[in-house]
C-alpha positions as CSV (number, residue, x, y, z in Angstrom):
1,X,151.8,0.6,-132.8
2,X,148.6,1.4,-134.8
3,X,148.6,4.4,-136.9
4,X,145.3,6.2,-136.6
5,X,143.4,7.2,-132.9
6,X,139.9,7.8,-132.5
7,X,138.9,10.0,-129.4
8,X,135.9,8.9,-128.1
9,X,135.4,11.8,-126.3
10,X,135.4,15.6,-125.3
11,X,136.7,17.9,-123.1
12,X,139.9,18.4,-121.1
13,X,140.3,14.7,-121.4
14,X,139.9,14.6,-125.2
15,X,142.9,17.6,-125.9
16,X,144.6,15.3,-123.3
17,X,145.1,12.0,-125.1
18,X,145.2,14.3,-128.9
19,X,148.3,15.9,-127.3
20,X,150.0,12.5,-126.5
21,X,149.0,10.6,-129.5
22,X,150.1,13.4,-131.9
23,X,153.4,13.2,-129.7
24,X,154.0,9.7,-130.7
25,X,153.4,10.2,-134.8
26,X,149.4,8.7,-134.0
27,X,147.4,10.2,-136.7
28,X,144.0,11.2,-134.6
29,X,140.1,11.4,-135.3
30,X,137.4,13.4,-132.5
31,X,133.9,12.8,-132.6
32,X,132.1,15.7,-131.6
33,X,128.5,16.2,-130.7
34,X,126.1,19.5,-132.1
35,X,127.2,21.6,-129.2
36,X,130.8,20.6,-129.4
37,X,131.3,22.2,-132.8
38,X,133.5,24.8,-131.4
39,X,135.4,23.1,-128.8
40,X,139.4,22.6,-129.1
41,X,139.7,19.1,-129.3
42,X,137.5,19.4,-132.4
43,X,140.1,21.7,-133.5
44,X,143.0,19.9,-132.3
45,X,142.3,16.3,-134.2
46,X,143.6,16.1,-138.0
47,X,139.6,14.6,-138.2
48,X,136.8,15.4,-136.8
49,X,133.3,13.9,-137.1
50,X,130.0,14.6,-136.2
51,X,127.8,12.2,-134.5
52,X,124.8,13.5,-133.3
53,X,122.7,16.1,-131.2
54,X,123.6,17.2,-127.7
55,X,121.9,14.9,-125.4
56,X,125.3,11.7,-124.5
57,X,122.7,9.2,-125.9
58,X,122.1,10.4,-129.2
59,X,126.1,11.2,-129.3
60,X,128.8,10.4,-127.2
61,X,127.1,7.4,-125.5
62,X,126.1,6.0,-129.5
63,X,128.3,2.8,-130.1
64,X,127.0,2.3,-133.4
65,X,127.5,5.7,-134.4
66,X,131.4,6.5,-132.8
67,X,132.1,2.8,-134.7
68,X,131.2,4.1,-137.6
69,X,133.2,7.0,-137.5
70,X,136.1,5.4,-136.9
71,X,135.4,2.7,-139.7
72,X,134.5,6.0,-142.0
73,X,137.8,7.5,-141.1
74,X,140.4,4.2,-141.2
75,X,140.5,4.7,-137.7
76,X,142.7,1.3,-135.9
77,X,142.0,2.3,-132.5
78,X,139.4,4.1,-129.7
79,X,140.4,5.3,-126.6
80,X,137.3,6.0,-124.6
81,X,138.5,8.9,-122.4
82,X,136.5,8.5,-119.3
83,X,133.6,8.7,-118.5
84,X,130.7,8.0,-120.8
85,X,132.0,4.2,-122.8
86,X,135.1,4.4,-120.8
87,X,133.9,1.6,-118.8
88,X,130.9,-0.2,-120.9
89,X,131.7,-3.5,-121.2
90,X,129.5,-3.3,-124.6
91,X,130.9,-1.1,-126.3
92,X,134.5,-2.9,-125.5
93,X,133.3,-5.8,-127.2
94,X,131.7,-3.7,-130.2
95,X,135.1,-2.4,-130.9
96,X,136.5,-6.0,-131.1
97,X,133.6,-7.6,-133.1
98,X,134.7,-4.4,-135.5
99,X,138.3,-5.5,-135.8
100,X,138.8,-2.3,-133.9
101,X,141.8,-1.8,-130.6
102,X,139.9,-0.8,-127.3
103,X,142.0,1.4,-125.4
104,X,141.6,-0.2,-122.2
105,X,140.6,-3.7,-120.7
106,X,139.0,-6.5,-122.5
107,X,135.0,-7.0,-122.3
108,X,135.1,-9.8,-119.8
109,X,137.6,-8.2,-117.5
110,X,135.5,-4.5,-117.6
111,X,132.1,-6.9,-116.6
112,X,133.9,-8.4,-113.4
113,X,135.3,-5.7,-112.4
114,X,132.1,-3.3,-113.3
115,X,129.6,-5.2,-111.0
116,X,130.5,-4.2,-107.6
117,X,129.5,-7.3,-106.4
118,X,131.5,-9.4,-108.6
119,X,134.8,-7.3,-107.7
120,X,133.9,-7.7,-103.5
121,X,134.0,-11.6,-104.5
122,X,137.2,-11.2,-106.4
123,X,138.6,-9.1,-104.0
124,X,137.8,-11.7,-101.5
125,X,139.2,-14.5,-103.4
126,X,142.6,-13.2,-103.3
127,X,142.6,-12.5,-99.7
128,X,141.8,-8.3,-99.5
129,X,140.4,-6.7,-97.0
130,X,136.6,-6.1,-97.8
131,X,134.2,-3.8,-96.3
132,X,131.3,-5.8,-94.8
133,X,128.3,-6.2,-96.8
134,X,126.5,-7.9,-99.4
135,X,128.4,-10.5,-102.1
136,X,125.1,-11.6,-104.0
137,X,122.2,-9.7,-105.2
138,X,118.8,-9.7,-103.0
139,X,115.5,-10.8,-103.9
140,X,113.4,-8.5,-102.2
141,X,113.0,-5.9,-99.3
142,X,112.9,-8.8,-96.6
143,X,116.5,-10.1,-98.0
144,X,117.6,-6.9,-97.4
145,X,116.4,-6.1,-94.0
146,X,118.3,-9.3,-92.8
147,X,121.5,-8.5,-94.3
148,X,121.2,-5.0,-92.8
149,X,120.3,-6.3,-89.6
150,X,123.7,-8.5,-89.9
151,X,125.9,-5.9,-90.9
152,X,124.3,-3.4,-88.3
153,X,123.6,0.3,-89.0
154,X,124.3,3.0,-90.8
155,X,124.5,0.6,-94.0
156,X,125.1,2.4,-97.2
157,X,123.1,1.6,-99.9
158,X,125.1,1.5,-103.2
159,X,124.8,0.4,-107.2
160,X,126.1,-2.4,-108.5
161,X,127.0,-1.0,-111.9
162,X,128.1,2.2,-111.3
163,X,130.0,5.0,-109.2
164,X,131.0,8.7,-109.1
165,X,128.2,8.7,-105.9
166,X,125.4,7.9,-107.8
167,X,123.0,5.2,-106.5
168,X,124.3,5.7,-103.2
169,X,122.5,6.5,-99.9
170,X,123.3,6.5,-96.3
171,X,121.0,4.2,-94.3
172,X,120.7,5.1,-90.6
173,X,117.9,2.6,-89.2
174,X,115.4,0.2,-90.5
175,X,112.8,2.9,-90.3
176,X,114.8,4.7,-93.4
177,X,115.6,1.5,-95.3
178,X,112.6,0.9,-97.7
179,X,113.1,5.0,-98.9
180,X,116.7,4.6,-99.2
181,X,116.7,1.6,-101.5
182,X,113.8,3.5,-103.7
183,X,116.0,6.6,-104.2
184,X,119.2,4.5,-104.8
185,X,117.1,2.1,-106.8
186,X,116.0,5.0,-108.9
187,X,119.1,6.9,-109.5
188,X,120.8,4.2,-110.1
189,X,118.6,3.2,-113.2
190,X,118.8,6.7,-114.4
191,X,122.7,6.8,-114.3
192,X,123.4,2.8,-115.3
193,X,121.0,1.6,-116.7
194,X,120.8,-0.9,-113.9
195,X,118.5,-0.7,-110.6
196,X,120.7,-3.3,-108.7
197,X,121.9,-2.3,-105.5
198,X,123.3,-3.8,-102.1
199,X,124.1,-2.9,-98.8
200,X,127.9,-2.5,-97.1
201,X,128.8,-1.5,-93.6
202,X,129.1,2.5,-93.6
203,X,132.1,3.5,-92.4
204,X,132.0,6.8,-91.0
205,X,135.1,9.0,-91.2
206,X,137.3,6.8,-93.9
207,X,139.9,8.3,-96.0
208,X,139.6,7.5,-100.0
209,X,143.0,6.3,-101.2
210,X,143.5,4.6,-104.3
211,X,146.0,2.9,-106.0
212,X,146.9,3.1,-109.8
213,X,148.1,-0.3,-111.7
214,X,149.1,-0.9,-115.3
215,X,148.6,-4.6,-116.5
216,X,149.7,-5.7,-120.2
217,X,148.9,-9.0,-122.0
218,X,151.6,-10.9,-121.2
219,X,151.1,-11.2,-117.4
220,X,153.1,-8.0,-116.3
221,X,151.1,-5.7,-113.6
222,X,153.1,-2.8,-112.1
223,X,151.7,-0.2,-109.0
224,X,152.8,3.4,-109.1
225,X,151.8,4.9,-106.0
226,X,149.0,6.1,-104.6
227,X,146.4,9.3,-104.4
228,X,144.7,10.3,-101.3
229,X,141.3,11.3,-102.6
230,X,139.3,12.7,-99.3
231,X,138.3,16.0,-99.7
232,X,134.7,15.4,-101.7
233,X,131.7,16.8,-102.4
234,X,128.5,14.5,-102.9
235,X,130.9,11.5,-102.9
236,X,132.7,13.4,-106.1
237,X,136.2,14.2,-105.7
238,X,137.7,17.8,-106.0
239,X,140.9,17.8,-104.5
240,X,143.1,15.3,-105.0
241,X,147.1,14.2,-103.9
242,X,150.2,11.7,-104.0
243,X,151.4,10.7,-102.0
244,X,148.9,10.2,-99.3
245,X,150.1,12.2,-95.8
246,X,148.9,9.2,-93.9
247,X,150.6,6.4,-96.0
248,X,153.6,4.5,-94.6
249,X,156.1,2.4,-96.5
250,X,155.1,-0.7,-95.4
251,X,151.1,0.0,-96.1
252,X,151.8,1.6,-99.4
253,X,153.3,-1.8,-100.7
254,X,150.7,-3.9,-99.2
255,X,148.4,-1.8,-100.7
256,X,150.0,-1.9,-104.0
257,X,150.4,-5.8,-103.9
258,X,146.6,-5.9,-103.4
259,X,145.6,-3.8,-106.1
260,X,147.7,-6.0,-108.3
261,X,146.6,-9.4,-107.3
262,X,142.4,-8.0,-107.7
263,X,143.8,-7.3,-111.4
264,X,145.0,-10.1,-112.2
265,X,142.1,-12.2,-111.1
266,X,140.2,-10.2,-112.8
267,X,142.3,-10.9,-115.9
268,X,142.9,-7.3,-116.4
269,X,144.9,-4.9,-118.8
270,X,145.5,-1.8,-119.7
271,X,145.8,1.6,-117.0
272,X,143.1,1.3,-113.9
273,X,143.0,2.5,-110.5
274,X,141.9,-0.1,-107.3
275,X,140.3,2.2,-104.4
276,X,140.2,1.6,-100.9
277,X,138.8,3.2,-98.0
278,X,141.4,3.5,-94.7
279,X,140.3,4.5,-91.5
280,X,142.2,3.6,-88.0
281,X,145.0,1.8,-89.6
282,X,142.6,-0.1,-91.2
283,X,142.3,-0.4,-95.2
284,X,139.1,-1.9,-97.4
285,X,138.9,-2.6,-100.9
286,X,136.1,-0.3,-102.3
287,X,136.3,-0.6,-106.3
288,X,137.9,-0.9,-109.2
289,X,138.1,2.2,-111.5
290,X,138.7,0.4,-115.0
291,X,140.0,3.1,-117.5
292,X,142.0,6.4,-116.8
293,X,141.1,8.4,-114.2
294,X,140.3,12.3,-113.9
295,X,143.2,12.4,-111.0
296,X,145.9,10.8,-113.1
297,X,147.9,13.4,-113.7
298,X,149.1,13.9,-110.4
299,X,150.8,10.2,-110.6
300,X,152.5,11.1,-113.7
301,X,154.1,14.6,-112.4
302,X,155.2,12.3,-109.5
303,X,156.9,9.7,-111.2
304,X,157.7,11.1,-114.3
305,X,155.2,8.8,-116.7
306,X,153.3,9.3,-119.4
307,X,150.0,7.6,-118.6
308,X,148.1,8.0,-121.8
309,X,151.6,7.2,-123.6
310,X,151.6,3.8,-121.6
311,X,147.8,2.8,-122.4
312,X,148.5,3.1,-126.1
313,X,151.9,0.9,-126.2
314,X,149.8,-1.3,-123.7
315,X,147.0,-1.3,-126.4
316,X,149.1,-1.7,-129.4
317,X,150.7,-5.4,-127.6
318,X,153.4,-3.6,-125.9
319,X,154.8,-4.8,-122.8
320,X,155.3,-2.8,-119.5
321,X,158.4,-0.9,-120.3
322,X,159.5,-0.5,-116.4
323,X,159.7,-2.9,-113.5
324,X,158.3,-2.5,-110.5
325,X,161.6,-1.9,-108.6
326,X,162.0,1.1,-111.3
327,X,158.7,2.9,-110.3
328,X,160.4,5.7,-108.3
329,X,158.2,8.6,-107.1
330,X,159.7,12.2,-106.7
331,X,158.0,14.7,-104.5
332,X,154.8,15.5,-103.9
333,X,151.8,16.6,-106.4
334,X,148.3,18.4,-106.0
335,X,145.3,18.2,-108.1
336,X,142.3,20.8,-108.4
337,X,139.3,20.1,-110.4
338,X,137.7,23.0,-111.8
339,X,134.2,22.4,-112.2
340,X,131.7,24.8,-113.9
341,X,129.2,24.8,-110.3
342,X,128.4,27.3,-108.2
343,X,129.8,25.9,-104.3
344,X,127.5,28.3,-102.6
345,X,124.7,27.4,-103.8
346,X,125.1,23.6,-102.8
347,X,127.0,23.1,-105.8
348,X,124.7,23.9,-108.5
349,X,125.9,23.3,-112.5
350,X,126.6,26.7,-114.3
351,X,126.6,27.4,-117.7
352,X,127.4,30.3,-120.6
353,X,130.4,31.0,-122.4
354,X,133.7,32.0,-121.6
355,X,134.2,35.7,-121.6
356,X,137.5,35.8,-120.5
357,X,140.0,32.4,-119.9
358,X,143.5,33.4,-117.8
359,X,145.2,30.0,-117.3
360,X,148.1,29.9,-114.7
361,X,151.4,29.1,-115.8
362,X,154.8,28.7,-114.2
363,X,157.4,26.3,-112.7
364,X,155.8,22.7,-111.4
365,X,152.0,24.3,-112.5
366,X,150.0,22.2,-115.2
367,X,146.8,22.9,-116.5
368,X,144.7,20.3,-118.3
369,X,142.0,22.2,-120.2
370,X,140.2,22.0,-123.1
371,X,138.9,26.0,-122.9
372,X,139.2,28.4,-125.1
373,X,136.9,32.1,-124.4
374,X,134.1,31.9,-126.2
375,X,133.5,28.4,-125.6
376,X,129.5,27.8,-124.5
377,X,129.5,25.4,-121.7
378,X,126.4,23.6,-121.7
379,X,124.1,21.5,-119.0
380,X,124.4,18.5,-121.3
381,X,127.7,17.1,-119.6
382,X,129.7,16.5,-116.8
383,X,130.4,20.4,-115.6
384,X,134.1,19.3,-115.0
385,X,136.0,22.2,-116.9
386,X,139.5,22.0,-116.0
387,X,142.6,20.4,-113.6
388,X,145.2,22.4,-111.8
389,X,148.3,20.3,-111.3
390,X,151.2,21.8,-109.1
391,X,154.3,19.6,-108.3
392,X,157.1,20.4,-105.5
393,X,159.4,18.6,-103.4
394,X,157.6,18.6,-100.5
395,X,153.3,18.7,-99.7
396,X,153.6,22.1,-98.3
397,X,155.4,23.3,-101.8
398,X,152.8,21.8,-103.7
399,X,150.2,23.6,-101.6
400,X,151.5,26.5,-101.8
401,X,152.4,26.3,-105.8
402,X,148.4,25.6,-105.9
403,X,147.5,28.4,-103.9
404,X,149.2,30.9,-106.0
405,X,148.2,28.9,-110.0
406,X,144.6,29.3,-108.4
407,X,144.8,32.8,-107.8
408,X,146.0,33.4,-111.0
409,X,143.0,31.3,-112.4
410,X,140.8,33.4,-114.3
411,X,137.1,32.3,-116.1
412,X,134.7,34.5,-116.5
413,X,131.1,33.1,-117.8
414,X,130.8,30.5,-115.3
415,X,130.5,29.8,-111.9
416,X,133.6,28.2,-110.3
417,X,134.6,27.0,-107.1
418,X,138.2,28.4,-107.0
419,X,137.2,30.2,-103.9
420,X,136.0,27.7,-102.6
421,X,139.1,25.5,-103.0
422,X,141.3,28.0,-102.2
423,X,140.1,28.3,-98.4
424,X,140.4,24.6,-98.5
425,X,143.7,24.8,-99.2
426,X,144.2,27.4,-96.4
427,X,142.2,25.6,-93.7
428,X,144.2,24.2,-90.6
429,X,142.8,20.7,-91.1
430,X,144.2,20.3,-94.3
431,X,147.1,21.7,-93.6
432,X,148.0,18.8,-91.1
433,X,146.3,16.1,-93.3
434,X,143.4,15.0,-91.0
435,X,141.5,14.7,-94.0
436,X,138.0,12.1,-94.3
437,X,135.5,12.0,-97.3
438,X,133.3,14.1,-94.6
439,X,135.9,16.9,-94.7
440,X,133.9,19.1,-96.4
441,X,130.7,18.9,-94.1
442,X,132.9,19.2,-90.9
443,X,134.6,22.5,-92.3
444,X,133.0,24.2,-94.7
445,X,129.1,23.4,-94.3
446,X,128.4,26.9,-94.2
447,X,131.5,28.3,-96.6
448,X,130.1,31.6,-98.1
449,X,132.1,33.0,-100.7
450,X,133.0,36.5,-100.5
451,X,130.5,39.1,-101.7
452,X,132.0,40.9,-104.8
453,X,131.7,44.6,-105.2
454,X,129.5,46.0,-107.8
455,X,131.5,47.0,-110.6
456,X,134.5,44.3,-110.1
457,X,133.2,41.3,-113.4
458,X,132.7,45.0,-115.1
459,X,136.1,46.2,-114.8
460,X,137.5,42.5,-115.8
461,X,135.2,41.8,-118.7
462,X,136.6,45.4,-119.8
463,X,140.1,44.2,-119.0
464,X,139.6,41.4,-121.2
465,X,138.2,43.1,-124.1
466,X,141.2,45.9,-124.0
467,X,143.9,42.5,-123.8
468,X,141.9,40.7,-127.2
469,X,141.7,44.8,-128.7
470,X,145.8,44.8,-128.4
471,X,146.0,41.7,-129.8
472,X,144.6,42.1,-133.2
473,X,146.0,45.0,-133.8
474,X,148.1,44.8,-137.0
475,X,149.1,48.2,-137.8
476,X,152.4,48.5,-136.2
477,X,151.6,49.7,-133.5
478,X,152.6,47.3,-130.2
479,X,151.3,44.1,-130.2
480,X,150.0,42.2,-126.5
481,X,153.1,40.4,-127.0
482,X,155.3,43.4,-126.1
483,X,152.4,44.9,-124.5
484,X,151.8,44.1,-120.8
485,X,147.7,43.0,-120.8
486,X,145.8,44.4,-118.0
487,X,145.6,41.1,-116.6
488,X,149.5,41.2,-116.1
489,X,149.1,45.0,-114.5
490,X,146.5,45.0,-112.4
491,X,148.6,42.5,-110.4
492,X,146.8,39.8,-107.9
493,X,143.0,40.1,-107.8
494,X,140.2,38.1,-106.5
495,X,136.1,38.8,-105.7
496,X,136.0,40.3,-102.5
497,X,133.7,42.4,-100.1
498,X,133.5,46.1,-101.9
């Protein structure tokens, strides 16, 4: 096992793989951009080094600069977080060229399994189930209007490089096809770097489950479940679950098989995650995911693993230490992502500074944060702040564990959508599991939050500054320890109609 980690990254993710590494005796480095200066993983790392101003390109998405830094600090090993170089096939081989270990799959296997076209073909080659659509890039707007006419409408218009929704556009007729490529074409530059696109069959009310594989160099792959992924907004997930309520035994191995089979022809290793789409009994391989994901941690509370734990043995020349017959899942786990966006306002990114940070707590809760109050979130980054993890022995106990850590949530500085999700959580529909990736347009497409009254951020800012007053007192008198904070007496609260 190497000796010295760094983080190339920030965030909730960032504290996330410090916590683990410094777990297992890993000496770690964070990189940290100008408006990170103050963040806890900065904190957190025995190192920490700056690499640049705010905007990812002059910082967090600079290979030369995050390879220096480890090379400054006798750094052995990245791990890329995800997001940004989680899955840049570039800066993979960068790290090899400078005798460093990538935390997660070689170059060649990130490039086939990056270009969506490539993976549809190696997904064919093994026998999956593929959406219909396009297996080789197009020439021009005619070659397109054939293979659309093929497939038959709505088509959906997607990148090749990317995901996380961008580059993607619903096509409904031929009229709409030359504006949708455009826009896809466009966004998809922005985001990748890459304008190519192609066309699949749109299918209209799938659900988005995914499977998550381990593979290590010396040919052993392993599946450990699946998350059901539906409930999105702008084809970005915010609610996420394992197991799935739809999956049955017999799909969730043939599921699992599949994933395993598309990773190994894609001479794959490290921790990944192999989506599908499922609709009428039907499942469709979608992508593969190559690097952690955001969603992971409801796998681990399921079947009692260590992911980031795993990546690094894996890393370090490890083998798998389980079998696939010893993968056991236990229960039933809920994830909610806490992003800094206003959901009434279609989603809009917030940003400011933590005023006041209450994170819940309690039996089967987990919170994977890297907040702190007075942190300044910015407009430079992904506006994901925070996860809510709540375990139980049943779906409904997971729910309702969720229900009551996101009532206890408190952030004030930001927008959030914890009201948002909360209702979600409440909603019939979801309830009984008839969940689709449309979910949130057939439900809550005119969800309006609750007014607050006047005075209520007044009366918690003031709450807040009376709990951090307490605790710095050091005369003698009783600390917050002993001290119940207004935020423990004021019981249950939330914005409401004054």
């Amino acid at each position: 096992m190497f000796k010295k980690l760094l983080v190339a990254n920030r965030g909730e993710i960032a504290v996330r793989v410090l916590r683990t590494a410094r777990e297992m005796g890993i000496t770690t480095v964070a990189v940290y951009s100008q408006a990170d200066r103050k963040s806890l993983h900065v904190e957190m790392a025995d190192e920490a080094v700056e690499i640049g101003p705010p905007p990812p390109l002059e910082s967090y998405l600079n290979i030369e600069r995050i390879i220096g830094a480890a090379k400054a600090t006798g750094a052995e090993a990245i791990h890329p977080g995800y997001g940004f170089l989680a899955e840049n096939a570039s800066f993979a081989k960068a790290c090899s060229e400078a005798g460093l270990i990538f935390v997660g799959p070689p170059s060649d296997a990130l490039r086939r399994v990056g270009d969506k076209l490539e993976a549809r073909q190696l997904a064919l080659s093994v026998g999956a189930p593929v959406i219909p659509g396009m297996t080789a890039v197009q020439p021009d707007i005619g070659a397109f209007k054939k293979e659309a006419q093929k497939i038959g409408y709505p088509v959906l218009v997607k990148a090749a490089a990317g995901g996380g929704g961008k580059g993607m556009r619903v096509v409904s007729s031929l009229a709409d096809l030359n504006a949708g490529l455009e826009a896809a074409m466009r966004e998809s530059q922005t985001a990748f770097g890459d304008a190519t696109v192609y066309l699949e069959k749109y299918i209209a009310e799938p659900r988005h489950i995914e499977m998550q594989i381990l593979c290590d160099e010396h040919g052993n792959a392993v599946w450990l479940g699946e998350r059901e992924c539906s409930i999105q907004r702008r084809h970005q997930k915010i609610i996420e679950e394992s197991p799935s309520p739809v999956m049955t035994a017999k799909l969730r191995v043939e599921m699992g098989q599949t994933a395993v089979k598309i990773a190994k022809a894609a001479g794959y290793r490290n921790a990944g995650t192999v989506e599908f789409l499922y609709e009428k009994g039907h499942y469709y391989f979608l992508e593969v995911n190559a690097r952690l994901q955001v969603e992971h941690p409801v796998t681990e509370l399921c079947t009692g693993l260590d992911l980031v734990a795993l990546q690094l043995q894996i890393a370090s020349g490890e083998p798998i230490p389980l079998t696939q017959e010893q993968v056991q899942p236990r229960g039933h786990a809920v994830e909610c992502r806490i992003y800094a966006e206003d959901a009434a306002r279609d989603f809009l990114p917030s940003s400011g500074v933590i005023a006041a940070l209450a994170e819940p707590q309690g039996p089967g809760v987990r919170c994977d944060s890297g907040l702190r109050e007075g942190l300044e979130i910015s407009v430079h980054y992904d506006p994901i702040l925070s996860k809510v993890i709540t375990h139980g022995e049943s779906r409904d106990e997971a729910i309702r564990r969720m229900r009551r850590a996101l009532s206890d949530y408190v952030i004030l500085g930001v927008a959030t959508p914890i009201s948002l999700l909360l209702d979600i959580l409440k909603h019939p529909a979801f309830l009984s599991g008839k969940l689709s990736t449309h979910f949130l347009d057939h439900h809550f497409a005119d969800w309006k939050p609750p007014r607050p009254s006047e005075n209520v951020q007044e009366m918690a800012l003031i709450a807040a500054t009376l709990a951090r007053a307490g605790a710095r007192r050091s005369d003698g008198a009783l600390s917050s320890k002993a001290r119940p904070t207004p935020w423990q007496t004021i019981g249950h609260w939330e914005i409401a109609h004054g």
